[in-house]
VEXVO-253881 format. One line per 10 residues: number of its first residue (from 1); for each residue x negated, y, z of C-alpha. Coordinates in pm, whole numbers. Layout:
% residues N
NUM> X:Y:Z ~ ...
% end
This chain:
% residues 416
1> 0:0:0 ~ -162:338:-108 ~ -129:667:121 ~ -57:999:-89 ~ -177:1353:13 ~ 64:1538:323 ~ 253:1835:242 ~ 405:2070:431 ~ 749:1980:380 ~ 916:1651:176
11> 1283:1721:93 ~ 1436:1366:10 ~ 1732:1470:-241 ~ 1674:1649:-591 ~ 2087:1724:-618 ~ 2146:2130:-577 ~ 2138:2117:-148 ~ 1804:1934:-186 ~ 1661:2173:-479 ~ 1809:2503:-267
21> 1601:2433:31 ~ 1337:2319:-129 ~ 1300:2657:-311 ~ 1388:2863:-16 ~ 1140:2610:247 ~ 861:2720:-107 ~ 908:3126:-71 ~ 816:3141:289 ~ 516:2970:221 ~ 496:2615:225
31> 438:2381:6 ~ 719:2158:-94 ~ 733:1812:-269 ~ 1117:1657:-354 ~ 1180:1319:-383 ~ 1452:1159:-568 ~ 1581:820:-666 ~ 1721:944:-1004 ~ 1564:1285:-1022 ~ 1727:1653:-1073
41> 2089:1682:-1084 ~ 2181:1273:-1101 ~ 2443:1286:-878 ~ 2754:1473:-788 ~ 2563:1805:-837 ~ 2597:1730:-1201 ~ 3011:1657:-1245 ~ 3122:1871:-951 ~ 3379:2118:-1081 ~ 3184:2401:-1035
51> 3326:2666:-821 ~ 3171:2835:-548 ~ 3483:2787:-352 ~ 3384:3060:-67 ~ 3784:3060:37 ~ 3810:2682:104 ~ 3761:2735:460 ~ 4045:2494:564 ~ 3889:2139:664 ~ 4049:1808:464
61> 4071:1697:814 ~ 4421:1854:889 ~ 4783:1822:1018 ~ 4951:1897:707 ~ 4688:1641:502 ~ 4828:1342:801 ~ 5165:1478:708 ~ 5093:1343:364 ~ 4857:1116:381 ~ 5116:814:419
71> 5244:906:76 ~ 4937:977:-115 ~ 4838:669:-6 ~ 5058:424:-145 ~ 4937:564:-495 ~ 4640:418:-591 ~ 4604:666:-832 ~ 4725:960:-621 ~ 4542:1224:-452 ~ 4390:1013:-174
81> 4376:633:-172 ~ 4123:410:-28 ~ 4107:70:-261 ~ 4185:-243:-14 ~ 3864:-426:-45 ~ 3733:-75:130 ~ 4014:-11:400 ~ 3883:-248:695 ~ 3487:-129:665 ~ 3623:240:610
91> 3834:214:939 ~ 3647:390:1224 ~ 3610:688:956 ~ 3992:702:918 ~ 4007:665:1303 ~ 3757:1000:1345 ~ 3922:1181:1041 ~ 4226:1140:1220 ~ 4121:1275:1532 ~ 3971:1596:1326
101> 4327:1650:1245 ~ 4403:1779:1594 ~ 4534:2166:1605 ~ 4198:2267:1837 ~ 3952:2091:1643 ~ 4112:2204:1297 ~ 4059:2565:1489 ~ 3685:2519:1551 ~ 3640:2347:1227 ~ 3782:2631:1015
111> 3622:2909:1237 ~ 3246:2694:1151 ~ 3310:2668:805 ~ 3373:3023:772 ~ 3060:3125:916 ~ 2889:2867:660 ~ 3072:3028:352 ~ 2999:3352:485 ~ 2654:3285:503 ~ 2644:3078:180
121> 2868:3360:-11 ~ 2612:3675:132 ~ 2317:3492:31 ~ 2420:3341:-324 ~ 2358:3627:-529 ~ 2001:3718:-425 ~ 1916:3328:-484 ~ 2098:3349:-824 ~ 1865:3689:-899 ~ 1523:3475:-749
131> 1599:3170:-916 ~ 1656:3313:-1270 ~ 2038:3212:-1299 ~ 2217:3488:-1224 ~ 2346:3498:-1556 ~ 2505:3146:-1543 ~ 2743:3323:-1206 ~ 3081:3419:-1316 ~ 3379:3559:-1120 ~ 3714:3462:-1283
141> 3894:3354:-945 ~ 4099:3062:-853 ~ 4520:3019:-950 ~ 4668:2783:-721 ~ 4999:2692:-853 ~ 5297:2508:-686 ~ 5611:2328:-809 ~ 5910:2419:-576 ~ 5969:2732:-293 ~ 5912:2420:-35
151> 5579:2375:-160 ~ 5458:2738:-177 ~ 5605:2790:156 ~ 5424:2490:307 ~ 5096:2678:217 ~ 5171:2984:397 ~ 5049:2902:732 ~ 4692:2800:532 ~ 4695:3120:385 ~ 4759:3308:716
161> 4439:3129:833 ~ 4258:3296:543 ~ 4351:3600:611 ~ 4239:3605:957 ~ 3951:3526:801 ~ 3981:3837:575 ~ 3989:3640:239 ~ 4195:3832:8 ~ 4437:3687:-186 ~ 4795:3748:-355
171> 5093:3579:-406 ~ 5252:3544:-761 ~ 5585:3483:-969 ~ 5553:3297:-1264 ~ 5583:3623:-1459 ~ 5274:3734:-1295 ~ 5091:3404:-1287 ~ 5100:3424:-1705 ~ 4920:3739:-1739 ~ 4600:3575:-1557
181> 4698:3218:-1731 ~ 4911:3182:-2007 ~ 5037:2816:-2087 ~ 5134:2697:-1758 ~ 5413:2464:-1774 ~ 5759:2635:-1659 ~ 5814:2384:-1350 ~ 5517:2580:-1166 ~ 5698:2869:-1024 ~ 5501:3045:-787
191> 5085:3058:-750 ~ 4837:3251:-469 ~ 4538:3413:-671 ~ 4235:3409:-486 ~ 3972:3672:-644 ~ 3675:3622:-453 ~ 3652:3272:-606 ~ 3337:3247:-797 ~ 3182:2934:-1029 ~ 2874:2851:-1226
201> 2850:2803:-1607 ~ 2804:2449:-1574 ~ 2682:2284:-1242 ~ 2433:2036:-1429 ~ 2285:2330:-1642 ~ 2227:2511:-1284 ~ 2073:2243:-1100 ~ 1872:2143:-1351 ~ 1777:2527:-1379 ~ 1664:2514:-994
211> 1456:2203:-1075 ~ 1223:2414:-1316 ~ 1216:2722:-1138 ~ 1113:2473:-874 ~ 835:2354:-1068 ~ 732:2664:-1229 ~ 647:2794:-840 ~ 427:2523:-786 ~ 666:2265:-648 ~ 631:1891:-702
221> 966:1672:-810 ~ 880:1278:-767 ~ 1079:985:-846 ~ 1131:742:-572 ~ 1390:608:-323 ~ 1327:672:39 ~ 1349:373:216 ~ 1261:444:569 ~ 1131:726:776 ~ 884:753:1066
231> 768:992:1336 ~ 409:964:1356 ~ 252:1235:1553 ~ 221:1591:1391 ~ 429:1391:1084 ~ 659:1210:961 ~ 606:925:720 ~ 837:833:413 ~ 803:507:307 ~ 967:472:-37
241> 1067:166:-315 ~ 759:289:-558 ~ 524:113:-263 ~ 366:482:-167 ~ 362:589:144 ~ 364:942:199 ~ 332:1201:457 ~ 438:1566:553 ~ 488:1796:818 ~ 798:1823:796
251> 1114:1620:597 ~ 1454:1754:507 ~ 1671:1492:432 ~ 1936:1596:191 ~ 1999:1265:17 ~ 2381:1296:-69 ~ 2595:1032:2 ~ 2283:804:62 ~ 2168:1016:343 ~ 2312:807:639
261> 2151:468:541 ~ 1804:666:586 ~ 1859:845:854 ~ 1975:498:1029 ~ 1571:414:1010 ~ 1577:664:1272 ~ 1796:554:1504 ~ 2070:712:1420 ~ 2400:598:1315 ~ 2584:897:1116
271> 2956:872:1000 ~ 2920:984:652 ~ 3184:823:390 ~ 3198:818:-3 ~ 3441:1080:-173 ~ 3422:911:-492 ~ 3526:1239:-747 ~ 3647:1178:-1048 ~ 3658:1396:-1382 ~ 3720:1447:-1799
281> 3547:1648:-1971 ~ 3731:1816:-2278 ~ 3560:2016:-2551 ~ 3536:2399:-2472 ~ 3842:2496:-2731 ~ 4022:2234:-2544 ~ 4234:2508:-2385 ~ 4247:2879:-2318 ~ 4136:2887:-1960 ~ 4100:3189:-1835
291> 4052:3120:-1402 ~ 4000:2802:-1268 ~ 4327:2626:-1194 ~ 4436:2419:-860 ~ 4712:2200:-894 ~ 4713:2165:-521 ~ 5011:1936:-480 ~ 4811:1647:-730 ~ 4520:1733:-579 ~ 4302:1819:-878
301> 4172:2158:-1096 ~ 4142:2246:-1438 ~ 3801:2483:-1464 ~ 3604:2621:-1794 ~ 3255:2574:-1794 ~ 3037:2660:-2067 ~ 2987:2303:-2209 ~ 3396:2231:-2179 ~ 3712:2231:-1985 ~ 3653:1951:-1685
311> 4000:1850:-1566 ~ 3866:1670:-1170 ~ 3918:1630:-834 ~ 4112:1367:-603 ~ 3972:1209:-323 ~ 3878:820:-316 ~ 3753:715:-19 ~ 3555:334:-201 ~ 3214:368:-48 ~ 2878:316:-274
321> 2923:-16:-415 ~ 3294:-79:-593 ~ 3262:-10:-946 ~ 3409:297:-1117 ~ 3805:324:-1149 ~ 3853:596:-1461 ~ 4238:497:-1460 ~ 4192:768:-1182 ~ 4075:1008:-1430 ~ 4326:890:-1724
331> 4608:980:-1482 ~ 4447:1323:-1410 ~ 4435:1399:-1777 ~ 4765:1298:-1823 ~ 4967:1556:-1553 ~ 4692:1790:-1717 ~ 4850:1783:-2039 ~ 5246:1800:-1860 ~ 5106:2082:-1664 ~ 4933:2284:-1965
341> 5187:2158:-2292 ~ 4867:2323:-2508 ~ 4594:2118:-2368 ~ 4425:1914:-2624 ~ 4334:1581:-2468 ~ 4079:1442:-2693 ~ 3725:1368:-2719 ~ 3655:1382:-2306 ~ 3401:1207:-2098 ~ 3474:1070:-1838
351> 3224:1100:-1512 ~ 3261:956:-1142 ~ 3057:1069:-876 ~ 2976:1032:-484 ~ 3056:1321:-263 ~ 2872:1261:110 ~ 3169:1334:345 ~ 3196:1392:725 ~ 3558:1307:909 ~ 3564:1683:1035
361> 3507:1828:679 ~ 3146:1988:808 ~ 2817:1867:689 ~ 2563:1742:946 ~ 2269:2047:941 ~ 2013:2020:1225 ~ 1747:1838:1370 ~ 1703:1455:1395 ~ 1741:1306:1779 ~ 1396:1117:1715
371> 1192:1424:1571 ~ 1240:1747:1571 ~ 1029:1737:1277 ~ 1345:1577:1063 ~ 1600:1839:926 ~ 1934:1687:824 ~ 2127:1888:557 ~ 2374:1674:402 ~ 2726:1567:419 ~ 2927:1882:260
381> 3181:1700:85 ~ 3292:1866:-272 ~ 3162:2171:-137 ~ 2806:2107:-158 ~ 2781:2369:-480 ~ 2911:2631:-274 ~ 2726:2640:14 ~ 2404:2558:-120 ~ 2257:2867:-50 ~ 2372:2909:345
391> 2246:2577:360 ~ 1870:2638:215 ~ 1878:2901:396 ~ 1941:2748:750 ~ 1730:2493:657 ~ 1462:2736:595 ~ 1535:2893:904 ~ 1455:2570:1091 ~ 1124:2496:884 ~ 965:2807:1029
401> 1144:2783:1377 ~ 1300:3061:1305 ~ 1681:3143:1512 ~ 1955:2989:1223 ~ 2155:3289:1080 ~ 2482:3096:1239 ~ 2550:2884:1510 ~ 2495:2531:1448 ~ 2639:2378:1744 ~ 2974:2275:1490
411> 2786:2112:1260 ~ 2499:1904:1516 ~ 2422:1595:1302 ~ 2470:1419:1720 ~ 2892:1591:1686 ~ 2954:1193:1670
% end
């Protein structure tokens, strides 16, 4: 077995949490190498849907989600559904999910998250502008749309939480919802418009961006699956499947949805499930999309990106191993093209992807309990896009034992 050189810091995930720290951990001095199994922008950081969703401050962990749960559920092609062969190893998840569903802990969980878009949302642009892909931001807001007066109403209490918050937003009739989106269908008759919504030209194109700016600053991007890591002394070891072992200062572990099963070489045992995401990608004159669309109720969106219209979302909680169920995306596509009549539904690819997810809706970001020397940063669901750069910065923040720009007591990787 062959020992390579020590750097300052190893970041163990090349998806855009990974890349973002790794390029904020490089401009306060240190030297950075990232390893990946894949490489840049393998994972969900390539088929997300690409909003930076700064208003989703409202945890998937909630009473009104329990409410409907029961329903969704039944429908294996619905919103949420957990396959069968997955339903008795996913059960103490459920069993803490459910408990995050509490009134109080909803509370804390909302008033954490907010601090981590705020964060994320004041510290976005300024990465954008150091990073070179400023011009790939765009700010065309977010239509969320809803099928009956019940249904809008049911949202109001969310959006009274928001506004606490002081997220701006405005209610809409139809009328008003076709002069930001012509061509929704007729049985959508009221929407909330949420301008402060922001999303990247195409996540892939982004990440992959961050990768060479990454590189271009000196920074090293190696392939190789982290098996197991190690406190030794002043540093931690990575042993990996390429037979190298390396060494660093310092290791941020930002491995997606794989991040748990490494993190168990240290002792600790992390509840992080699968999200399995799934999407279609239609050609960009697919439809005239003019803000990225929520059809809240089916829980998917309809965004524009510069290499097409990506109709996505749903939740599927199948861990790591079950193979790929695109029926789940052929039933998106199909409301997509009831809920838009002009959508044109040919010539998509399809694309599933695993979104690391916590039962409270927060990622875990903070230090192992073996090492101090360990810096978790993973875990933040389909919102990993969006607060990538709160993240890199905390996780800078950390690196140089500096105080974290929020409190990080809510998101303690030891919550569990």
């Amino acid at each position: 077995m062959k020992e390579q050189g020590q750097a300052d810091v190893i970041v163990i995930g090349a998806g855009v949490i990974g890349l973002s720290a790794a390029i904020a951990a490089q401009a306060r001095g240190l030297s950075v190498v990232v390893l990946d199994r894949e490489g840049p922008a393998a994972g969900a950081s390539a088929g997300n849907a690409g909003a930076f969703a700064f208003t989703d401050i409202l945890p998937l962990a909630s009473p009104g989600i329990v409410m409907k749960a029961p329903k969704w559920l039944l429908d294996p092609l619905g919103p949420l559904s957990v396959p069968p062969s997955y339903a008795l190893q996913i059960a103490p998840w459920m069993f803490r999910f459910w408990r995050a569903c509490s009134p109080k802990r909803v509370a804390r969980s909302t008033t954490a998250q907010t601090a981590l878009m705020d964060l994320s949302k004041a510290e976005l642009e300024s990465f954008l502008q150091q990073t070179g892909t400023l011009p790939m931001l765009r700010k065309d807001g977010n239509l969320q749309v809803y099928e009956s007066e019940a249904e809008f109403k049911a949202s109001l209490a969310g959006w009274k939480a928001r506004a606490e918050h002081g997220i701006e937003f405005r209610h809409l009739d139809a009328a008003a919802m076709a002069e930001i989106q012509p061509g929704i269908a007729p049985r959508f008759i009221r929407g909330t418009f949420t301008p402060g919504w922001y999303s990247i030209a195409d996540p892939k194109l982004f990440t992959l961006a961050l990768a060479d700016h990454f590189r271009a600053m000196g920074g090293v991007i190696e392939r190789a699956g982290v098996t197991a890591l190690r406190p030794d002394g002043d540093a931690v070891e990575i042993q990996s499947d390429d037979g190298a072992t390396r060494r660093a200062a310092k290791v941020v572990l930002s491995a997606g949805a794989f991040s748990h099963k490494i993190a168990r070489t240290l002792g600790e045992s992390i509840p992080l499930e699968t999200e399995r995401g799934y999407n279609t990608t239609l050609p960009a004159d697919a439809f005239d999309l003019r803000t990225q669309v929520t059809f809240g109720g089916h829980g998917f969106v309809v965004t524009r990106l510069s290499t097409g219209i990506r109709v996505g979302g749903a939740v599927e909680l199948g861990g790591l191993k079950l193979p790929p169920n695109y029926r789940r995306s052929e039933a998106m596509l199909k409301k997509a093209q009831a809920f838009l009549p002009g959508l044109k539904p040919q010539g998509g690819e399809q694309w599933m992807g695993f979104r690391p997810s916590m039962p409270d809706s927060l990622p875990a970001i903070g230090r192992a309990r073996a090492t101090p020397r360990v810096i978790y940063a993973f875990g933040h669901g389909h919102l990993g896009l969006t607060q990538s750069a709160g993240t890199a910065r905390i996780v800078a923040d950390l690196l140089t034992d500096q105080s974290p720009a929020i409190d990080l007591a809510a998101f303690s990787p030891q919550r569990f």
